[in-house]
DRENTITOR-111957 format. One record per residue: residue number from 0; residue in three letters; x, y, z of N, C-alpha, C, O in turn. Coordinates in steps of 0.2 Angstrom, whole numbers, plus 5000, padded with zeros to 4 digits. Each point is the difference from the previous one (the first is absolute). Layout:
BEGIN
- NUM,ALA,X,Y,Z,X,Y,Z,X,Y,Z,X,Y,Z;
...
END
This chain:
BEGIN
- 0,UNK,4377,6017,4371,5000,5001,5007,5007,5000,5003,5003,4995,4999;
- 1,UNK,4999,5009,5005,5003,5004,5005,5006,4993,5003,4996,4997,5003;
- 2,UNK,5010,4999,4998,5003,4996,5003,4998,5002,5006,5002,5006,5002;
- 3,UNK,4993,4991,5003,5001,5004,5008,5007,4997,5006,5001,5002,5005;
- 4,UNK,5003,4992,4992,5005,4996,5003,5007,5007,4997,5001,5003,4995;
- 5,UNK,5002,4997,5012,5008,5005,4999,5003,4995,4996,4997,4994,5000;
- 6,UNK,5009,5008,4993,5004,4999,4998,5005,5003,5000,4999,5005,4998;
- 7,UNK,5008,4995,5005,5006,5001,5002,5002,5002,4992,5003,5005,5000;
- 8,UNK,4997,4992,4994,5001,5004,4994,4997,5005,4999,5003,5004,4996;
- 9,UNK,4990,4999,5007,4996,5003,4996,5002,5005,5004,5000,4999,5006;
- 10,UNK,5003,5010,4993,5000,5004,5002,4994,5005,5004,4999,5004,4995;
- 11,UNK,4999,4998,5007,4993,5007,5002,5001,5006,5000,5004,5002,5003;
- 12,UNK,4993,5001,4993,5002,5007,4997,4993,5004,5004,4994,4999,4999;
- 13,UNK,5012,5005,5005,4992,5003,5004,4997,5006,4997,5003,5005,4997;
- 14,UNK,4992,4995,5003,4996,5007,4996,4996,5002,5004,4998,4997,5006;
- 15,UNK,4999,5009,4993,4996,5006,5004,4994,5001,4999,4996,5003,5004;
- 16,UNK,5002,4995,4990,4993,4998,4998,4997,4993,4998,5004,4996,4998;
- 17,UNK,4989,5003,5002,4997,4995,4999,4999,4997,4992,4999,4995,4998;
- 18,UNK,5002,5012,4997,5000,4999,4995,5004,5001,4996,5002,5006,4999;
- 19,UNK,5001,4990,4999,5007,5001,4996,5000,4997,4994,4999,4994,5000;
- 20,UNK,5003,5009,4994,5002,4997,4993,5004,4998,5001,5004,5000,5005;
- 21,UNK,4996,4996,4990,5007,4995,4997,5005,5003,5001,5005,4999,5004;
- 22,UNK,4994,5007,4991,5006,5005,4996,5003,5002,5005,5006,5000,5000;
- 23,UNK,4992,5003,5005,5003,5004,5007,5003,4995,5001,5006,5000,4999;
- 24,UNK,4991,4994,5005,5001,4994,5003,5008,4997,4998,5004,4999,5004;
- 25,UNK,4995,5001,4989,5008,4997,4997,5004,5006,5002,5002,4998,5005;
- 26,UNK,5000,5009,4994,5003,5005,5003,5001,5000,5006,5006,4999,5002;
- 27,UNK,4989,5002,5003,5000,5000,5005,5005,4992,5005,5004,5001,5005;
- 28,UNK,4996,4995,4992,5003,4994,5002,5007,4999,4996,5003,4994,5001;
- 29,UNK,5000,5013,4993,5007,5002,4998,5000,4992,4994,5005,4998,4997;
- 30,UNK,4989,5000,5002,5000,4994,4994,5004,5004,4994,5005,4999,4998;
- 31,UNK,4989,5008,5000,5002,5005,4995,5004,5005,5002,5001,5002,5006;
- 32,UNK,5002,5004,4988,5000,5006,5004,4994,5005,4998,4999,5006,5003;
- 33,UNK,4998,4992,4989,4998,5004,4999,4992,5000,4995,4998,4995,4999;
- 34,UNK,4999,5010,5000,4992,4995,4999,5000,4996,4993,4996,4996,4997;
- 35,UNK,5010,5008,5000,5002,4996,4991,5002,4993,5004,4998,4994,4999;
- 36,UNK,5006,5006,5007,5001,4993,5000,4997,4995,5003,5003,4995,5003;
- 37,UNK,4992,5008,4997,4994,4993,5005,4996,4999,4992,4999,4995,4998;
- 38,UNK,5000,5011,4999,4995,4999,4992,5003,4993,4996,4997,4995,4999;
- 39,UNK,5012,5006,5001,5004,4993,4998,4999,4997,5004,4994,4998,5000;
- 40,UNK,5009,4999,5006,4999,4994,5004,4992,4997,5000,4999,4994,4998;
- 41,UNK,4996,5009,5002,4995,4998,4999,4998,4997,4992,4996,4995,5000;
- 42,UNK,5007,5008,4995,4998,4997,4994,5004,4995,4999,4998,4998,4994;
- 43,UNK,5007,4999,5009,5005,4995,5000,4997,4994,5000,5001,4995,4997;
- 44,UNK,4993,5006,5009,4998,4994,5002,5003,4998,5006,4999,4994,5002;
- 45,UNK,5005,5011,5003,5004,4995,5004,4996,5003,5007,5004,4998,5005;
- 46,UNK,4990,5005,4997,4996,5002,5007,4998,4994,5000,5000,4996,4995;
- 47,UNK,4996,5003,5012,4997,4994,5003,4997,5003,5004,5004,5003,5003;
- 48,UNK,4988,4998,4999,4996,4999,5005,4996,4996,5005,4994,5000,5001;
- 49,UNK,5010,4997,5002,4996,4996,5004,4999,4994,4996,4994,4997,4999;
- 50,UNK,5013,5001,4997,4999,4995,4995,4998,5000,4993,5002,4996,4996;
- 51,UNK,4994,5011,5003,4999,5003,4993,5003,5004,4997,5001,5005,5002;
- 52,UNK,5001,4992,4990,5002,5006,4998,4995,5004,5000,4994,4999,4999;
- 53,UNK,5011,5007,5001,4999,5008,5000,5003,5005,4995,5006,5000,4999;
- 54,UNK,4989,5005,4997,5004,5004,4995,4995,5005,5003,5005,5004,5002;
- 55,UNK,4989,4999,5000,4999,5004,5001,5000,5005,5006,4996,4999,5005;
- 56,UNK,5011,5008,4993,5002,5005,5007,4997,5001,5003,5001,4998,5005;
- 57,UNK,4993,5005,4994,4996,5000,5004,4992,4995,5004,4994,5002,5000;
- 58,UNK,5011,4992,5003,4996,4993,5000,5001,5006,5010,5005,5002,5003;
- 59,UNK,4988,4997,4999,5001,4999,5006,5003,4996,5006,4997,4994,5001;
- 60,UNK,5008,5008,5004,5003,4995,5005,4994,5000,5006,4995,5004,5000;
- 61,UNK,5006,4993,5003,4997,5000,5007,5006,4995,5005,5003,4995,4998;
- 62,UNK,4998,5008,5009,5002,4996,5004,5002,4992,5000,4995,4997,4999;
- 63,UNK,5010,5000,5002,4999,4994,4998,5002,4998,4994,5003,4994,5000;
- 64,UNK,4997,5009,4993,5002,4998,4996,5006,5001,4997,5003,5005,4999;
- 65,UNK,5000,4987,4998,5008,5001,4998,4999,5001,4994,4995,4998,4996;
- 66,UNK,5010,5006,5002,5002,4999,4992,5007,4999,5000,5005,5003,5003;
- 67,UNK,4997,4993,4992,5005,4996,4997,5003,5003,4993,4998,5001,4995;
- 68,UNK,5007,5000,5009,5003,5007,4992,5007,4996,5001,5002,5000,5006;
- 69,UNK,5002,4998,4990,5007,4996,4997,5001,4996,5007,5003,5003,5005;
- 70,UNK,4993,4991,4997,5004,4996,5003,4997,5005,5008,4999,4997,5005;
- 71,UNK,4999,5007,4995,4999,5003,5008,4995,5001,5003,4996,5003,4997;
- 72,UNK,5002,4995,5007,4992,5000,5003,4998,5006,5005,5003,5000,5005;
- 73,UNK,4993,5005,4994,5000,5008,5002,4994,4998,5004,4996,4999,4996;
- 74,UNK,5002,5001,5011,4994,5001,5000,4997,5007,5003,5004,5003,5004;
- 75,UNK,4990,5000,4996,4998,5006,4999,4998,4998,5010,4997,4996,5002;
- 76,UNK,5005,5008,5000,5002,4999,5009,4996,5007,5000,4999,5003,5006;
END
């Protein structure tokens, strides 16, 4: 579930729709630059959903939710 408390580390990455992949999500927020490298980032083991890991690109986001990629906390705004 979703941090609803602001975090002054956690960044908000604003988006334009309600439905957003992972895969976009990590590009969109400049984590990656490219879809081979969200495939590796993800197979590393180093994503974080809302506290879980994460390997699959196409995991749906919704509003509210952080992911944690090397140390950074991205939330989907």
């Amino acid at each position: 579930m979703p941090d609803p408390t602001p975090d002054p580390a956690t960044r908000d990455v604003p988006t334009t729709s309600d439905g957003l992949r992972l895969g976009q999500f990590l590009k969109l927020a400049d984590a990656v630059d490219t879809g081979g490298g969200v495939r590796e980032l993800l197979a590393s083991g180093a994503v974080t959903v809302n506290g879980e890991p994460e390997q699959r690109r196409g995991r749906q986001l919704r509003r509210g939710d952080v992911v944690e990629v090397g140390g950074r906390r991205l939330r989907v705004a």
